[in-house]
N, C-alpha and C positions, 0 to 999 in steps of 0.2 A: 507650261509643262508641269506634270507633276507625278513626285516619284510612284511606282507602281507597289501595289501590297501584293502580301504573297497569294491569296487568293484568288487577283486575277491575272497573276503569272500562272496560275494551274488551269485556269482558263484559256488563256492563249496558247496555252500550251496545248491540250489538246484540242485546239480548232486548226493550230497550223497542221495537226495530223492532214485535216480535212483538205488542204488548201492541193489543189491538182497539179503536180511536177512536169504535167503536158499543157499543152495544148488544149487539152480536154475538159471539159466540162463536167457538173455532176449532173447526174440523169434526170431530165423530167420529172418532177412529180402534180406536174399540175396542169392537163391538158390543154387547158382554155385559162386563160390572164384575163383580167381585166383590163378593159380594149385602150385604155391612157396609161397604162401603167409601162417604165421605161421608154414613155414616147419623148421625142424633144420636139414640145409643137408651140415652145412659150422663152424666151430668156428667161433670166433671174428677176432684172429689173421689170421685165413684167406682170412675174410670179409676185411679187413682193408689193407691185400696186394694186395686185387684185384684193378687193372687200374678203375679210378673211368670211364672211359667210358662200363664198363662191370657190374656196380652196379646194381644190379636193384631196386628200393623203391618204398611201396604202398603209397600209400593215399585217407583219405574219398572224396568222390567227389558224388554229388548229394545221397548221401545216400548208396552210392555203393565203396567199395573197390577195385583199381582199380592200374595199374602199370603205376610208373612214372620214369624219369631220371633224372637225374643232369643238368640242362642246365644252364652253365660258365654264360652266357652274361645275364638271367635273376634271379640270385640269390642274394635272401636276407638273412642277418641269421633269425630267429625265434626273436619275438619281448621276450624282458629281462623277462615279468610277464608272459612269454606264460604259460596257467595253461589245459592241456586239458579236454575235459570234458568227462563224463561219455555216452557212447552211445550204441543204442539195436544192431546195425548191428555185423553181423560177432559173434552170441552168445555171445554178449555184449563187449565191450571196457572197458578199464581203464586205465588212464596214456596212452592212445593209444597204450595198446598194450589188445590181445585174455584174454577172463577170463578162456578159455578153453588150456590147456597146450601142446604143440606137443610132449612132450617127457613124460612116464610115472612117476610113485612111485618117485616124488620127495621130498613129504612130510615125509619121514625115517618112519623106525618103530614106531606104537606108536596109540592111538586112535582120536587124532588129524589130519584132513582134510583139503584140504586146499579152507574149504566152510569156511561161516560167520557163516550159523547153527553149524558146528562144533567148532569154535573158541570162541561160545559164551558158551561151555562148562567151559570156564577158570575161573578162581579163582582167584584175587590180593594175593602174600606171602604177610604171617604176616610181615618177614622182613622189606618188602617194605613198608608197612602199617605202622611201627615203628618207620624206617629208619627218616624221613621227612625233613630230608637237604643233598641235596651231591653240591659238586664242581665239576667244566668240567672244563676241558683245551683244547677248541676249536682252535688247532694251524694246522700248514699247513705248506708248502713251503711257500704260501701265505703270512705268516710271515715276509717273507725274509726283503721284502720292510719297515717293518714298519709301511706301509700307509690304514689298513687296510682292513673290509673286502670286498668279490669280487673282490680283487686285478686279478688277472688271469682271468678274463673276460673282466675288464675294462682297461689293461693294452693295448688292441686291440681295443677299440673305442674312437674315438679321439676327442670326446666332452665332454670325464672323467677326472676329474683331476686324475688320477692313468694315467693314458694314459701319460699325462704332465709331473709326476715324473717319468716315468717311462723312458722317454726320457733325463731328467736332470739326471736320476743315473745312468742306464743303457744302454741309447741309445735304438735307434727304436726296435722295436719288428719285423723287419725282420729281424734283426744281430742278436737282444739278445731276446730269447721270455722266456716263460714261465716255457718249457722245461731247458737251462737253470739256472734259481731261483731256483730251485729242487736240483740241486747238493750243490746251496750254501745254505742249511737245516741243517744246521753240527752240533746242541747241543753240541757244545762244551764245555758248563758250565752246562751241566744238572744236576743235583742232585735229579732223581727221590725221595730218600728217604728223604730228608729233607723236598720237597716241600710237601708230603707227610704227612709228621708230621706236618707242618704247618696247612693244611688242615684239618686233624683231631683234632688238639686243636682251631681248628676257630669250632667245633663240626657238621663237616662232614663227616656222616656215610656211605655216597656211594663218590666214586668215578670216573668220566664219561670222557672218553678220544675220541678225535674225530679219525675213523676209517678210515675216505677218507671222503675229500670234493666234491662239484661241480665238482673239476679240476681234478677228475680220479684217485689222488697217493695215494696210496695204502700203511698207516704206520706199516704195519707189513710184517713179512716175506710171503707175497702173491705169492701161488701159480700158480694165473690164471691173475698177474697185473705184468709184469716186470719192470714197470715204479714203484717201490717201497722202503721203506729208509732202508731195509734191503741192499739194492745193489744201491743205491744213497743217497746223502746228508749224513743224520747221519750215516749211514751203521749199521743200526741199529735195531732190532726188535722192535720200539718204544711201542706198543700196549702191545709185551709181556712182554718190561721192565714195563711197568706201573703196569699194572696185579701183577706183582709179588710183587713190593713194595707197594699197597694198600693192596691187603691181607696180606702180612706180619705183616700188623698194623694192619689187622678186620675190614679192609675195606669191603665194596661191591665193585661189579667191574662190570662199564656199557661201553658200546662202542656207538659209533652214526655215521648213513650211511648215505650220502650225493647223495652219486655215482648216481643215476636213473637219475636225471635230466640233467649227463652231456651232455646227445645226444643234447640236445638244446642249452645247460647254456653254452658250450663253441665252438659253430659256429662263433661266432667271429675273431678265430683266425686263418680262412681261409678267412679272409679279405685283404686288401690291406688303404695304408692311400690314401686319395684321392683327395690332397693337398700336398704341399711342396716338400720340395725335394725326397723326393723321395715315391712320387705320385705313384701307379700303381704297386707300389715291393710287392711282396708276405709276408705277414707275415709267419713266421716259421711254421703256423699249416699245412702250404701244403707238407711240409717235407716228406718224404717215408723212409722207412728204409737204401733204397741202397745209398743214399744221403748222409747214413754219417759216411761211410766209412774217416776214418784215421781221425773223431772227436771223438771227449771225449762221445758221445753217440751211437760210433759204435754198431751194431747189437742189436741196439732198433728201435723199430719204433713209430717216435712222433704221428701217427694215433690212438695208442692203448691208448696215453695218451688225445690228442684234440678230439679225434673222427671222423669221416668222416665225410668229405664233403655231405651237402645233401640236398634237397630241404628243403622248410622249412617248408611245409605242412608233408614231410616225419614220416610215421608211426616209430616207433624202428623198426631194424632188428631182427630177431629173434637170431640172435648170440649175437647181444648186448645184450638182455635179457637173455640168456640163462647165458653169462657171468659174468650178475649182478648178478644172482643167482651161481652162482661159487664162485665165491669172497665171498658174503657175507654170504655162506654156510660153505666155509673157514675159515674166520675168526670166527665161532662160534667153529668149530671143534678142530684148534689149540689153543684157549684163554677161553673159557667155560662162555662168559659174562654171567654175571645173569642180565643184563638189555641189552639190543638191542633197538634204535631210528632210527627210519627214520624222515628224513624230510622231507613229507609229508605226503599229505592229503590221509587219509586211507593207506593200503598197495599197494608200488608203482610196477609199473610196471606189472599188470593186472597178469598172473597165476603163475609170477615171484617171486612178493612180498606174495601172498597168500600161496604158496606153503613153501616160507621160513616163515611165520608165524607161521605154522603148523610143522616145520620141529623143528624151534626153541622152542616152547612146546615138542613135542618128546623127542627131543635132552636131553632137563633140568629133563623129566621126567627119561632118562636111569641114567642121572649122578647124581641123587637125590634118588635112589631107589624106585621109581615110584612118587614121591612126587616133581611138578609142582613149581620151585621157581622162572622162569624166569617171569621176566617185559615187555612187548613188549610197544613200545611209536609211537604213530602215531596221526597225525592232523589232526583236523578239523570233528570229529567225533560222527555221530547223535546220540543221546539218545539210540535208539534203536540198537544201536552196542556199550554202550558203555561199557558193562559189557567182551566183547569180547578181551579187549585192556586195557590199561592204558592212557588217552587223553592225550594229552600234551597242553597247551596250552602256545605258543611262545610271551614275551613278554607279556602276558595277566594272568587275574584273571578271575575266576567265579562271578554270583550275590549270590551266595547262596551254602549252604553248597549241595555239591553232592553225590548221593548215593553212587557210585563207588569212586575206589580212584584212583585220575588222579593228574598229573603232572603240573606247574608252571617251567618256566623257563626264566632267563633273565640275561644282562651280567652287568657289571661292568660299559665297556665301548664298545667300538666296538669286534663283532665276533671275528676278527682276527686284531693282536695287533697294536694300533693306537699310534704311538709317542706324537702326540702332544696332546694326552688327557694329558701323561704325565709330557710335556710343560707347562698345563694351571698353573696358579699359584694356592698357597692353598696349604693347607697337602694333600687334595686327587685329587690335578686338576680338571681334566674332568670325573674325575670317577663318580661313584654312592656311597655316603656316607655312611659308617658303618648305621645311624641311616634308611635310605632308605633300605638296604636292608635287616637290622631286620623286619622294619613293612611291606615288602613284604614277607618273612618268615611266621611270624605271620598269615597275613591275608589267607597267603596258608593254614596251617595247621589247622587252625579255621574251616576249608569248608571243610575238608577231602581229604587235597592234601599232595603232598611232591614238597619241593622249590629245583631248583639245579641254581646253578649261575656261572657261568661261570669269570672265568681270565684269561684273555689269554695271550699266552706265547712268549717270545720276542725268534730269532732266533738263539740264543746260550743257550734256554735252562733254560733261569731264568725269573720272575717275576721281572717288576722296583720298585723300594720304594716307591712309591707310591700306587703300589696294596698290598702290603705286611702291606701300613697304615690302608688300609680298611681292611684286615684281620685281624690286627692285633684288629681294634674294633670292630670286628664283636667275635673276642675271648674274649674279655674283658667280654664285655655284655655274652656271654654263660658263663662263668664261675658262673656266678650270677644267670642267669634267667633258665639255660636249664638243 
């Protein structure tokens, strides 16, 4: 995750003009498509095996959808804020991909569509409306390092400091990449239920665990991700551990999806350094499956976790989308969250994200006996969609109490866990103080929101003593005021 500049909030801003409050579509502008384009006639895992000299990838080009290739000698990755915009061609764009689905009934049994018309049938649960503080443990493999967040993108450009540590601890990122950091995720001092209890006597009624970042791994036993900590790192179902010990206290249980953005957020790591010694060597994203034969990651393949090589105008494939929605159809089917986040603006990934919006109201309404308890959280959302959603707003407050009831969120310290906030001196370092984040609390719940804050977790699984000081006055003060 990472915070938005004001320039492409002026952007998303008028794209969600664009976005349709029906049903409806925007108009044709382009008679005749290109005859593979939004076909689904391949998986991911298939996509991902084929010789990238046989990919084929579209992209907009004068207003027209059009086929393009891979070309070695002229590739750049996509710039860090690439944000895409909303557009009419091809019965409209989002996240660059179709609002129109190639595959049918994905939106499950239920009266939920996967239009906006139909989404704004929804209702906020009282629960939620109640609830108005949880805690998130936005961790990762990412973790591993320490050095916080965007580790795994920045560890591949070499004007990041991550990039720097990254060579001081682990050496280059063509020996040692991303891939991996993943296996050293081990929780080996976890104590889901204590940190648990923690959390709920700091008076955290939901609790919000991150499901997959940017970097594609997939913390639960993923059916459609084998880059996952079921069968790397922790070996561990993390998502379903969590689940189980916040309900067991009367907790709520939310999950948060990162995954859309990987097609972009980690082309980096089919770069090369371009400088020092060793100028011009492949970073590990170029890896194939058959490559790694007799490694500790035989019969994986690092494509499914980097993503493929691609231009950088390149639209998603339609099997990457398709298997965003896999995944994250998955993880609602095996975990039952009552709150679901994307991080992004509106629902991502054009018929992808709309159709699991719709799927995940269904879904809440069979397991609730027709009665609608799920959360759905998404960004940067007009007035007029906003009854459809639960907003979130990243980092940020409203000016004024809102009709609907939408989301605040912000961390402690960095997304994903920073040493040396822990470093700085003081009872709370570099954190954000017991007193800061009551009167960001406060101001939330004043306006008709709910606050969730985030502490993130070091790579064995525990909290340092220093996050445990701000929780610990953030329970002080609730025993008193809440």
């Amino acid at each position: 995750m990472h915070r938005r500049d004001f320039c492409k909030l002026l952007a998303i801003a008028a794209a969600s003009n664009a976005v349709p409050s029906t049903g409806q579509t925007a108009q044709e502008s382009q008679p005749v498509l290109p005859s593979g384009f939004n076909q689904y006639t391949q998986d991911y895992a298939q996509f991902c095996a084929l010789p990238p000299e046989k990919r084929i990838f579209y992209k907009v080009s004068e207003g027209k959808i059009v086929e393009e290739r891979l070309d070695e000698a002229a590739w750049q990755p996509p710039a860090w804020n690439y944000n895409p915009t909303a557009q009419s061609i091809a019965g409209g764009l989002w996240d660059d991909v179709p609002s129109s689905s190639p595959i049918p009934d994905l939106a499950g049994d239920g009266p939920f569509k996967p239009t906006w018309d139909s989404l704004l049938e929804y209702e906020a649960p009282d629960w939620y409306q109640d609830a108005k503080f949880g805690i998130w443990a936005h961790w990762s493999p990412q973790c591993v390092a320490e050095a916080g967040d965007w580790y795994a993108r920045n560890m591949y450009i070499e004007d990041q400091r991550q990039y720097k540590y990254q060579l001081e601890h682990f050496g280059p990122p063509s020996r040692f990449g991303y891939k991996d950091l993943c296996a050293q995720w081990t929780l080996l001092n976890w104590d889901p239920d204590e940190l648990i209890t923690r959390y709920k006597n700091a008076g955290a009624k939901i609790f919000v665990a991150l499901a997959n970042h940017h970097d594609s791994f997939d913390a639960w036993d993923s059916k459609h991700q084998p880059w996952n900590a079921a069968a790397i790192g922790p070996h561990r179902d993390v998502i379903g551990t969590w689940a189980a010990a916040a309900r067991k206290q009367g907790l709520r249980f939310g999950v948060t999806v990162h995954q859309a953005r990987n097609w972009w957020w980690f082309q980096p790591s089919h770069g090369a350094d371009t400088s020092g010694p060793n100028s011009g060597v492949p970073y590990d994203g170029h890896l194939t499956q058959a490559e790694g034969k007799d490694q500790w990651w035989q019969g994986l393949d690092p494509q499914r976790l980097y993503g493929v090589k691609h231009p950088a105008s390149a639209l998603p494939d339609t099997s990457y989308v398709k298997n965003f929605y896999d995944r994250t159809r998955d993880l609602i089917d095996q975990h039952n969250p009552d709150l679901l986040y994307f991080d992004d603006s509106l629902l991502p990934l054009g018929w992808a994200g709309m159709n699991i919006g719709a799927y995940f109201y269904n879904h809440s309404l069979r397991q609730h006996g027709g009665k609608n308890e799920a959360v759905l959280n998404v960004k940067d959302v007009p007035d007029r969609l906003a009854k459809a959603v639960v907003a979130d707003y990243e980092r940020g407050l409203t000016a004024e109490i809102m009709k609907h009831p939408w989301q605040s969120e912000t961390c402690i310290g960095a997304w994903h866990y920073l040493r040396s906030l822990h470093e700085k001196p003081g009872t709370y370092g570099g954190y954000l103080p017991p007193r800061d984040v009551i009167h960001w609390l406060i101001d939330t719940v004043s306006k008709n929101g709910t606050f969730i804050l985030n502490v993130p977790g070091r790579p064995d699984g525990t909290i340092d003593s220093k996050e445990i000081a701000v929780l610990d006055g953030i329970t002080a003060w609730m025993q008193y005021h809440w």
